[in-house]
C-alpha positions as CSV (number, residue, x, y, z in Angstrom):
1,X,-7.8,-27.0,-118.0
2,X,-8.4,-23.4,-117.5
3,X,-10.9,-20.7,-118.6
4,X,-8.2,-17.8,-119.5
5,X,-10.8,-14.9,-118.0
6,X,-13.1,-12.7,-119.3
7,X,-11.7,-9.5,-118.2
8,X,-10.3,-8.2,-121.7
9,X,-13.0,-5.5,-122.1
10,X,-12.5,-4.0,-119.0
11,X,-8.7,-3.9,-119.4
12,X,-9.1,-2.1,-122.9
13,X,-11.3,-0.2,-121.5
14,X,-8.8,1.0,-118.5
15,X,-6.2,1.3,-120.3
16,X,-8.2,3.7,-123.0
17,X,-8.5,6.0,-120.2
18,X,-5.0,6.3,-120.1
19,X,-4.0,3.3,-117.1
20,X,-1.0,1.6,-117.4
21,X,-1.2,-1.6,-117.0
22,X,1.4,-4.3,-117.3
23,X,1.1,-6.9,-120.5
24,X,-1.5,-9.9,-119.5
25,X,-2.2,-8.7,-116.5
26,X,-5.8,-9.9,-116.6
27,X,-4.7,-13.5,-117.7
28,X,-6.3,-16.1,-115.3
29,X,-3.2,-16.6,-113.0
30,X,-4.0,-20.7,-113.2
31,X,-3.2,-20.6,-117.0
32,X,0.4,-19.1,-116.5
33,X,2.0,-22.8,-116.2
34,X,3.4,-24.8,-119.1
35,X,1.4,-27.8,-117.1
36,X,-2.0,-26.0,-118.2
37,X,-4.2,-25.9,-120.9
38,X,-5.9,-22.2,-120.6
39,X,-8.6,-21.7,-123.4
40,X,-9.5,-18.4,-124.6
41,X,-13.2,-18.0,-126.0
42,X,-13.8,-16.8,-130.1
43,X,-17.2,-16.3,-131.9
44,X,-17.9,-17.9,-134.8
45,X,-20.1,-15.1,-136.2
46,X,-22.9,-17.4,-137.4
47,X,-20.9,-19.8,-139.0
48,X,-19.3,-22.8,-136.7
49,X,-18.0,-24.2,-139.4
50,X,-15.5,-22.1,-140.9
51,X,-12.9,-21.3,-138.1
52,X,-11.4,-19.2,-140.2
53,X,-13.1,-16.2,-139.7
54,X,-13.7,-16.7,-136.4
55,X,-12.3,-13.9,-133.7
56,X,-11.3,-13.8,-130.3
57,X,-14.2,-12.6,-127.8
58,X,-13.9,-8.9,-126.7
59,X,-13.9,-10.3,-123.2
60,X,-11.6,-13.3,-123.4
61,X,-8.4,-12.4,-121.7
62,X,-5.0,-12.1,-123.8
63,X,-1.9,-12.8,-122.0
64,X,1.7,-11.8,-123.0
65,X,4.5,-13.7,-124.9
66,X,5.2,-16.0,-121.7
67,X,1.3,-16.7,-121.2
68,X,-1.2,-16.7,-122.9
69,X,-4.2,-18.9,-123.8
70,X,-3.1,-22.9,-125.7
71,X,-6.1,-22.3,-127.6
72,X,-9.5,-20.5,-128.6
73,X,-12.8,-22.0,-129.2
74,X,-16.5,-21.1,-129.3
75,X,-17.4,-18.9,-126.5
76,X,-20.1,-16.5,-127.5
77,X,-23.5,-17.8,-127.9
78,X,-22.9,-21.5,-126.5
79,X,-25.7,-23.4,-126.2
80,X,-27.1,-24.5,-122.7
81,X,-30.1,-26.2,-121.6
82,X,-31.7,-24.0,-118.8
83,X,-35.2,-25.2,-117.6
84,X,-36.4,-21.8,-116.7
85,X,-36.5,-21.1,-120.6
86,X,-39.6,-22.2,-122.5
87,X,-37.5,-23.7,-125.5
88,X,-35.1,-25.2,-122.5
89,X,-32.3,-23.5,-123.5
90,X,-30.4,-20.2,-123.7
91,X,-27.0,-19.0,-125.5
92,X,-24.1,-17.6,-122.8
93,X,-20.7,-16.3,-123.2
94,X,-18.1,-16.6,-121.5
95,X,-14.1,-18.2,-121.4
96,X,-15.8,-20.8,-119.1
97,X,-18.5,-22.1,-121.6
98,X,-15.5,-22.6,-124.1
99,X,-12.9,-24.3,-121.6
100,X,-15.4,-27.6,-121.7
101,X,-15.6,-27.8,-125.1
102,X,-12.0,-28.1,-124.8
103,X,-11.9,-30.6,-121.9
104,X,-14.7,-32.8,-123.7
105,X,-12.1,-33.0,-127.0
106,X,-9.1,-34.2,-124.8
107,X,-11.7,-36.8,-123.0
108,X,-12.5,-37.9,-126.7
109,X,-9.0,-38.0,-127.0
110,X,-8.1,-40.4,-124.3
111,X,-11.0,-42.3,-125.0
112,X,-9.2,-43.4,-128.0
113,X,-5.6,-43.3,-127.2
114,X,-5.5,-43.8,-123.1
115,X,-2.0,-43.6,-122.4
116,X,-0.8,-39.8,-124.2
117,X,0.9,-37.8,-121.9
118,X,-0.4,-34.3,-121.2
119,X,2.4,-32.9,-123.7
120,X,1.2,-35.1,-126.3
121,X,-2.5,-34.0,-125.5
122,X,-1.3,-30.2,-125.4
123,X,0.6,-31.0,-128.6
124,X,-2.3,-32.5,-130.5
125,X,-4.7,-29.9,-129.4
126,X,-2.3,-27.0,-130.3
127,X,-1.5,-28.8,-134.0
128,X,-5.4,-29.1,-134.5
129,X,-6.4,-25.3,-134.6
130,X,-6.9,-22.8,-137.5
131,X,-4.8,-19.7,-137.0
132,X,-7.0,-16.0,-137.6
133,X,-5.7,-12.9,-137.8
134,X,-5.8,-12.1,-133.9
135,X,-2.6,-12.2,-132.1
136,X,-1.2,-15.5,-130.2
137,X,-1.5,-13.6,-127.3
138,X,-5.1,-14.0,-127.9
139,X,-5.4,-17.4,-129.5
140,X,-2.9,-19.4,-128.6
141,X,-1.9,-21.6,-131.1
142,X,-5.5,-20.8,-133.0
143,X,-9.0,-21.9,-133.0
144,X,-9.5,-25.6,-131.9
145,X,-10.8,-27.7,-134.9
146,X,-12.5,-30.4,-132.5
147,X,-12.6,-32.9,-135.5
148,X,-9.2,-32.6,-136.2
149,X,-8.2,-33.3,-132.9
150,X,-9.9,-36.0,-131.8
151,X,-9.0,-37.6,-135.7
152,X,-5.5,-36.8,-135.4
């Protein structure tokens, strides 16, 4: 399980001032192996429970046709307890905030069903997403419906 990088913006942003730069090039280089489940981060703009109109974070990383994140899930304004806060918590962003949301549904998973091999788990997880408008580059095979996965 990989976080697929959060170095989108600044790519757009290079690339806007006229760089050329190859196709995925900021793609975390652990997530280009088919032994790998990279997740891209999305915002749920307020509403968690309708992936549908979710959309891949500005930052999340987008790979090419060969590589590119299994799947997306909440990365912008996640949740974490963080003692210096007086409520105990803030919200982050980031591709690595939404990689354990990913990594706590295939745990779920093997909780119920211990022997699935990692193509079965990349299988499920990849079966259990909404698809948006944003490009598989960017997705993957959609938004992760956590529910659906582990239920499937």
């Amino acid at each position: 399980m990989v976080s697929a990088g959060n170095g989108q913006r600044v790519l757009n942003d290079a690339v806007t001032a006229g760089v050329r730069l190859p196709a995925g090039i900021g793609f975390n280089v652990l997530g280009m192996s088919d032994f790998v489940i990279s997740v891209g981060a999305s915002t749920t703009h307020g509403t968690p429970e309708n992936l549908a109109d979710d959309t891949v974070a500005s930052f999340s990383s987008q790979g090419n046709d060969r590589f590119h994140p299994t799947v997306a899930t909440q990365g912008v304004n996640v949740p974490i307890p963080y003692d210096t806060n007086p409520e105990w918590g803030i919200a982050v962003d980031g591709t690595s905030f939404a990689a354990p949301m990913v990594s706590g549904t295939v745990a779920l998973i093997l909780q119920h069903n211990p022997d699935l091999s990692f193509a079965q788990i990349k299988a499920m997880l990849e079966g259990a997403t909404v698809d948006t408008s944003a490009p598989s580059v960017a997705e993957g095979a959609g938004m992760l419906d956590v529910v659906d996965a582990v239920l499937s």
